[in-house]
One Martini backbone bead per residue (centre of mass of N, CA, C, O) as a GRO file, in nm:
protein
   84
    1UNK     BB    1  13.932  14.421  10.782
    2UNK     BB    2  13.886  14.466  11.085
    3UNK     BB    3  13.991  14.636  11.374
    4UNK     BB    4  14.111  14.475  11.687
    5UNK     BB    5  14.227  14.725  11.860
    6UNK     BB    6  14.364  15.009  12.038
    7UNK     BB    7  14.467  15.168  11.773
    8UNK     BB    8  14.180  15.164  11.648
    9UNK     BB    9  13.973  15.300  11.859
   10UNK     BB   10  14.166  15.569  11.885
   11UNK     BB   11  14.097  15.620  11.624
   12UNK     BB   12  13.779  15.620  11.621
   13UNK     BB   13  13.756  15.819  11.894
   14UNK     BB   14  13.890  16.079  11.712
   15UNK     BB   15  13.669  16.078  11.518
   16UNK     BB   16  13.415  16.163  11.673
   17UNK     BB   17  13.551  16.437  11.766
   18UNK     BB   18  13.530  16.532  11.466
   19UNK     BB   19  13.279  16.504  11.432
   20UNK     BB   20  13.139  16.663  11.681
   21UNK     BB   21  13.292  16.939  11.569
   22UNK     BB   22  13.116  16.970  11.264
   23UNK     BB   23  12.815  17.023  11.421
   24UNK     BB   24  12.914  17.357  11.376
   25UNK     BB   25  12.918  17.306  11.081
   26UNK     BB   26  12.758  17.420  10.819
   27UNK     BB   27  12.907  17.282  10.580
   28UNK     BB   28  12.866  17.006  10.652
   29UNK     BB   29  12.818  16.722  10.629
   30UNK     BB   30  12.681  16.442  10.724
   31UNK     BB   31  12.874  16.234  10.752
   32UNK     BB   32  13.044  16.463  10.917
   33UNK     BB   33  12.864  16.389  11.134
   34UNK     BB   34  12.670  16.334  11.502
   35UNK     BB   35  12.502  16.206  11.780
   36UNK     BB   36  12.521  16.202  12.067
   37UNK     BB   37  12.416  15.954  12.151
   38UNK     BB   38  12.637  15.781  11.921
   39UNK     BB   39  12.874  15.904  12.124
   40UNK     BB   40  12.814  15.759  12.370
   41UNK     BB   41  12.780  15.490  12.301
   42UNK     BB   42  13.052  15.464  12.163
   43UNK     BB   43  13.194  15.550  12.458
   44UNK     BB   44  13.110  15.353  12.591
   45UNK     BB   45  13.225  15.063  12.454
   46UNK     BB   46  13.520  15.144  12.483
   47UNK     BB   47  13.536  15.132  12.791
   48UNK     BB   48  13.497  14.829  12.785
   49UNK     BB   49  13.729  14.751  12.615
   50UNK     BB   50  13.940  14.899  12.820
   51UNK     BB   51  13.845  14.749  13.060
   52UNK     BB   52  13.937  14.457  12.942
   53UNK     BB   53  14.264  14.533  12.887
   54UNK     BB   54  14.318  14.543  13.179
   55UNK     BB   55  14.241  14.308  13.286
   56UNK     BB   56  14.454  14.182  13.102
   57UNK     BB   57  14.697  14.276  13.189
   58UNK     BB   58  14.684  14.218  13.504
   59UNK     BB   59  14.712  13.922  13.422
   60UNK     BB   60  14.998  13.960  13.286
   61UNK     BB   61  15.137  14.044  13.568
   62UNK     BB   62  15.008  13.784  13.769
   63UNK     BB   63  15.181  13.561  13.574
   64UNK     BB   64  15.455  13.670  13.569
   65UNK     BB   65  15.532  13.705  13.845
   66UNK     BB   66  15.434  13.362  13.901
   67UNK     BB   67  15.644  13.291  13.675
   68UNK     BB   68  15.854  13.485  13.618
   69UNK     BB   69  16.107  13.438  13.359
   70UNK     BB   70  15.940  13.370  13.129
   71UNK     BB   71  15.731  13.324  12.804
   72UNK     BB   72  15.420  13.383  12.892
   73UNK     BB   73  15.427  13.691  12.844
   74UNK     BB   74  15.476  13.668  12.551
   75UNK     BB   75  15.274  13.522  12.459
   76UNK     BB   76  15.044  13.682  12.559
   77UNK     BB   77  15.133  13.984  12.455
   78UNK     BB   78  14.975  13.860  12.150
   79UNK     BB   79  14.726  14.001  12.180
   80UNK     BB   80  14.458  14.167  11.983
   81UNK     BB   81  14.436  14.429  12.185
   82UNK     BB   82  14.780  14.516  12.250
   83UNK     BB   83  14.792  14.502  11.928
   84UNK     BB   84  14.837  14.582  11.532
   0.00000   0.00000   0.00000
C-alpha cells in the first residue's frame, strides 16, 4: 500500500532529484532517468500537497489555541498527512 505522509513524499521527491541527475549519466538505464517535464509536474503536485498540510497545520494551532489545553491537538495530530 501506498505511503500518504509527508515524509514519503519527501522520500519521492528526493528520488526524482537522484532521477534527474540520471539524465546526465550516459550509463544510465532509462528508468533511472526523468523527463523534465514529468519532475516539474511531480514538483507541481508536492507542492499542493504540502500547501494543504500548512493549512492543516495552521488550523490545528488555531484549534489549540481556542481550545486550551484540551485532547483536540493530540487527536488532531493524528492526521495522515503529519505521521509516517
Amino acid at each position: 500500500m501506498a505511503k500518504n505522509d509527508l515524509p514519503a513524499l519527501r522520500d519521492h521527491l528526493f528520488e526524482v532529484i537522484e532521477r534527474l541527475k540520471s539524465n546526465n549519466d550516459p550509463n544510465a538505464d532509462s528508468f533511472e532517468k526523468i523527463d523534465i517535464e514529468t519532475a516539474k509536474a511531480i514538483t507541481m503536485t508536492a507542492n499542493t500537497i504540502i500547501d494543504s498540510a500548512k493549512v492543516e497545520v495552521d488550523f490545528l494551532k488555531l484549534i489549540n489555541k481556542d481550545a486550551g489545553a484540551s485532547g483536540v491537538m493530540m487527536e488532531a495530530s493524528k492526521s495522515k498527512f503529519l505521521t509516517k
